[in-house]
N, C-alpha and C positions, 0 to 999 in steps of 0.2 A: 518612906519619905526620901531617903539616901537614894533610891532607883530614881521617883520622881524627879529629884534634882538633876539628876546627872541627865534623862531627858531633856528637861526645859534648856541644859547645857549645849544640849547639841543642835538642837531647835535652833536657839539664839545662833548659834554658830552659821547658819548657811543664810546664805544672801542669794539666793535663785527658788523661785516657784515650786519647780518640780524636785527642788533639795530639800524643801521646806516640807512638801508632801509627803517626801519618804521617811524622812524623821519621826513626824507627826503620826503616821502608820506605825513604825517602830514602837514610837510611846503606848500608843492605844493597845496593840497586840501585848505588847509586854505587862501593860499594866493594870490594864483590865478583862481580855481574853475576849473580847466579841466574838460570836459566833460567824458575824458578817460584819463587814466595813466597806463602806465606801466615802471620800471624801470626792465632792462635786463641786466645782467651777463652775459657776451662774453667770450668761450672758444673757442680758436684757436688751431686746430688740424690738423692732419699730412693730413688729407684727406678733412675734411670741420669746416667752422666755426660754432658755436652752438649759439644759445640765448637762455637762460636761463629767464624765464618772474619769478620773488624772490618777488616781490610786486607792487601792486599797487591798480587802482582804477576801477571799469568793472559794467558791468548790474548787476551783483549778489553783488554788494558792494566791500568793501576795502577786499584787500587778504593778506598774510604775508607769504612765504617757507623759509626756512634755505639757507642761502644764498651761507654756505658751501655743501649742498650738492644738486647739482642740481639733480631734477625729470622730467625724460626723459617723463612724460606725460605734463610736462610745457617746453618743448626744441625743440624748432626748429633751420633747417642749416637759416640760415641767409640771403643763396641768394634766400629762396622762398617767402623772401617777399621785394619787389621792392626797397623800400625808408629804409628800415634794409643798404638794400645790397649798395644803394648808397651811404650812412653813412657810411659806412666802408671805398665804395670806396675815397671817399672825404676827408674824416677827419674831419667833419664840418657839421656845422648845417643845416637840410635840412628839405623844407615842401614841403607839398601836401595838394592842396584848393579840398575839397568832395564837391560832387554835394550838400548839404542842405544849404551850405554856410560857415560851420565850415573847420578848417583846420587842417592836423596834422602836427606834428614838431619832429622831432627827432636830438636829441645835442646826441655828445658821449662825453665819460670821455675815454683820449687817454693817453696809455702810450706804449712805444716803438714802434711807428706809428702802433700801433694795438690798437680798443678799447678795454677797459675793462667794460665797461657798456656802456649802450642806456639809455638814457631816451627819453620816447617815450609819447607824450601826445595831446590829441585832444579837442582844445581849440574854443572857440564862434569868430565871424566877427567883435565882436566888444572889442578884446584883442588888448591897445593899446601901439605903438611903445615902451614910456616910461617904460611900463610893462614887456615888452618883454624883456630890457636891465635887468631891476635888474632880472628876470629868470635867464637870462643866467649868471649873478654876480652869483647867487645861486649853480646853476648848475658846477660853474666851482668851487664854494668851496669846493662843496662835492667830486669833484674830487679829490681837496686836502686834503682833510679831507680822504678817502680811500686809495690816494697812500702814508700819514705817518703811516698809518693802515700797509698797504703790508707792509711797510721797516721794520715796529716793529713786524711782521710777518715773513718775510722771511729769509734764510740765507744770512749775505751778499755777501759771493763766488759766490753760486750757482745757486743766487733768488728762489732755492727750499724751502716749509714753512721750517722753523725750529726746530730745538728739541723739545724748549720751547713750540710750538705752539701744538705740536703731542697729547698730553694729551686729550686737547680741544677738537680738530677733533676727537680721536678715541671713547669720549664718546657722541661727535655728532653725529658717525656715529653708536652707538651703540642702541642710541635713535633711530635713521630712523628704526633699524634694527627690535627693539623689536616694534615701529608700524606696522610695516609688517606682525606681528601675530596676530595685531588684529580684530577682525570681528564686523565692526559697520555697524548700521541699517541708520544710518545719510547718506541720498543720498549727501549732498555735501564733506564726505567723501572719498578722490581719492585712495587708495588701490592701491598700484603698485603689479602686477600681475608677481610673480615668479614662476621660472619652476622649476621644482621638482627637491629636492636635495640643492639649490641655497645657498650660505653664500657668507657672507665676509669673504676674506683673509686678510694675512699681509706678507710682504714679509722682509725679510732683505737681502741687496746685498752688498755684499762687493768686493773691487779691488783686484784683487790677485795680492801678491809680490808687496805691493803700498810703502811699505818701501824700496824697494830696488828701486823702482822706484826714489822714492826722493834721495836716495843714491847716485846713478848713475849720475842723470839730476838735482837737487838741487828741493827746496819747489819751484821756482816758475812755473818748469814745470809738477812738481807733482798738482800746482794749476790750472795748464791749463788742465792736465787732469780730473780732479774732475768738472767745469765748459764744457768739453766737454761730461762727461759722461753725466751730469746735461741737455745735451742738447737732446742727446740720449734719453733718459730717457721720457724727454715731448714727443718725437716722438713716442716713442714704446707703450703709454697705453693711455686708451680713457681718454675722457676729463672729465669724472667724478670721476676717479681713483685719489688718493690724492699721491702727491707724498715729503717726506721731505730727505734732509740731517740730519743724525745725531752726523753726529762729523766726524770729519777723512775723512778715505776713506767707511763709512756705510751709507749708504742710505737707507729709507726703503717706502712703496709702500703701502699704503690699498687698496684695488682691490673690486668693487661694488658687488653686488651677483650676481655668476655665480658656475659652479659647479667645482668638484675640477679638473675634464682631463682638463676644459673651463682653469683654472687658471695656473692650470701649462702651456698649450699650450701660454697663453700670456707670462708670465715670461720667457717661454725658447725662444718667439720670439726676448724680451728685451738682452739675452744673446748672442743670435747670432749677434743681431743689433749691439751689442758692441765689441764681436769680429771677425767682419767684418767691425768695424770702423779704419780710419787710425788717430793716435790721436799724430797731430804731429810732436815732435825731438825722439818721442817715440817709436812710429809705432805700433804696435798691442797690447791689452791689452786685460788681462779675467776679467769676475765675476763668484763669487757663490752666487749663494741663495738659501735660504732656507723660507720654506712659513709653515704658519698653516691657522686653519679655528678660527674665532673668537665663543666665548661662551659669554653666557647672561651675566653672572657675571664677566666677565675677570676685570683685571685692566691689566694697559699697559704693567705692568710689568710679568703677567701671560703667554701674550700671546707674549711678545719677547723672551721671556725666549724659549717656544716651539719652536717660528721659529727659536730662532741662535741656538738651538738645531741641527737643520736639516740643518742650514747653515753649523755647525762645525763639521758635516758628511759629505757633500759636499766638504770642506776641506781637511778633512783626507783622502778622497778616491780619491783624484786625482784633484781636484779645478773643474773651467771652468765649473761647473753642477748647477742644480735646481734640489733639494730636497725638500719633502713634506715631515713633522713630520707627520704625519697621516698613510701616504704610508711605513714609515720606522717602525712605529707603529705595522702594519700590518702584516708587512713579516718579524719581529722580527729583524731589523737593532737596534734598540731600545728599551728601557726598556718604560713603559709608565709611566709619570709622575702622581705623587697623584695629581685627581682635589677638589679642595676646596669645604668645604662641602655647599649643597645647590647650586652649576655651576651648569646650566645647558645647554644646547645648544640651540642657534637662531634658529633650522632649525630639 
């Protein structure tokens, strides 16, 4: 009981995703001895669901990924594998007895009848009942232990992350970015494999005319619209693209590395989706955005500055568009900004 405690101690202690994973791994190994663990990050998307395997226990030993950014070489859709998929469909804890005599068990952590994590773990014949109950005590803490995570996480409008959050994520993603450049001899080393050209973007999209909207309709239809665009929004971009509210009617988008025609084609798919949405006492509504490519050295504030740059060209020229600071660079729409000294580019 003394062991248990001192786990849920340390659990409680970390306020980051992928701190929370390694703990939770900690606990499970130490307390129950699984023969196999995986805990999985479920992203629900417009086309299939993902699992994300962010830590656990395997032949090659204990593993640990960023739990913010899932790598598509650890992601599978969920219905190709049997008891994933029946976990979902159920809501509820579900095994499978293996031919050696061991079994596996898959619990989800559910929120809004969709999981947000598996855990997934393959346990000895002689794991007893008693044993099984305080697991599942565990398993459902940490559930609550992630979704006061999300709430201190998210917008509370939109459930998109929040402002606060954005800092974090973009020098998370900044990190994934610059291991991408590097060339190690370490075969268990996974190297995501991009195609030429490839970066991170950042998008900022704004509501046209969103004041005259509340004008018009008052805040709380102006807040139905911002929760519906919020929904829009998860539909139009994959499930590893980060998406936050930043205030108002701004919302802004990091987009994984793909190349800049790849980036703009999603963003102008996101503007159509939007208006061709009916949102409504309102009925149709636009956006503009404006996108850049991220740099080594950016801070957050470098590389907004760039895209509401080309957002507020986007503006001036007629709204309802996606502009790229780079493209407007280019064919002299714009002047280029001074980059700081020693930036230099991911890609």
């Amino acid at each position: 009981m003394l062991s248990l405690i001192n786990h849920v101690v340390r659990i409680s202690a970390r306020r980051d995703r992928t701190e929370i994973n390694s703990a939770m791994v900690d606990a499970l190994m130490d307390l129950f001895s699984p023969q196999r663990l995986i805990i999985h990050r479920c992203y629900t998307g417009k086309c299939k669901a993902v699992a994300f395997a962010c830590a656990g226990y395997g032949p090659q030993g204990h593993f640990l990924r960023n739990a913010y950014l899932p790598d598509h070489h650890f992601c599978q859709p969920i219905d190709r594998d049997p008891l994933l998929k029946q976990c979902r469909k159920e809501l509820s804890a579900v095994i499978d007895f293996l031919d050696d005599g061991s079994h596996r068990i898959v619990f989800p952590v559910v929120r809004l009848d969709e999981p947000v994590y598996f855990v997934d773990l393959t346990l000895s014949d002689e794991f007893s009942a008693d044993r099984r109950v305080t697991l599942m005590g565990l398993i459902e803490y940490f559930g609550n232990h992630i979704a006061l995570l999300d709430y201190g996480e998210a917008d509370t409008l939109t459930g998109l992350s929040s402002r606060k959050t954005f800092d974090k994520h973009l020098f998370e993603l900044l990190g994934q970015a610059a291991s991408d450049e590097m060339v190690g001899n370490d075969p268990s080393y996974a190297r995501r494999t991009l195609a030429p050209n490839s970066s991170h973007w950042l998008a900022v999209c704004d509501i046209d005319h969103f004041k005259r909207i509340n004008d018009q309709f008052g805040h709380l239809i102006g807040d139905e619209v911002l929760i519906m665009l919020a929904q829009v929004m998860r539909q139009s971009f994959r499930f590893d693209d980060q998406l936050f509210r930043f205030g108002g009617e701004e919302f802004v988008a990091l987009l994984q590395p793909t190349d800049r025609q790849s980036a703009a084609a999603t963003l102008e798919r996101f503007r159509a989706d939007v208006e061709q949405n009916l949102f409504s006492r309102v009925g149709h509504v636009s956006i503009s955005i404006g996108f850049s490519r991220l740099h080594a050295c950016d801070t957050p504030t470098d590389v907004i500055e760039r895209a509401d740059e080309a957002l507020y060209y986007a503006k001036r020229n007629g709204r309802n568009q996606v502009a790229c600071y780079e493209t407007l660079i280019e064919n002299g729409s714009l002047a280029a900004r001074e980059i700081a000294k020693g930036e230099v580019e991911l890609f």
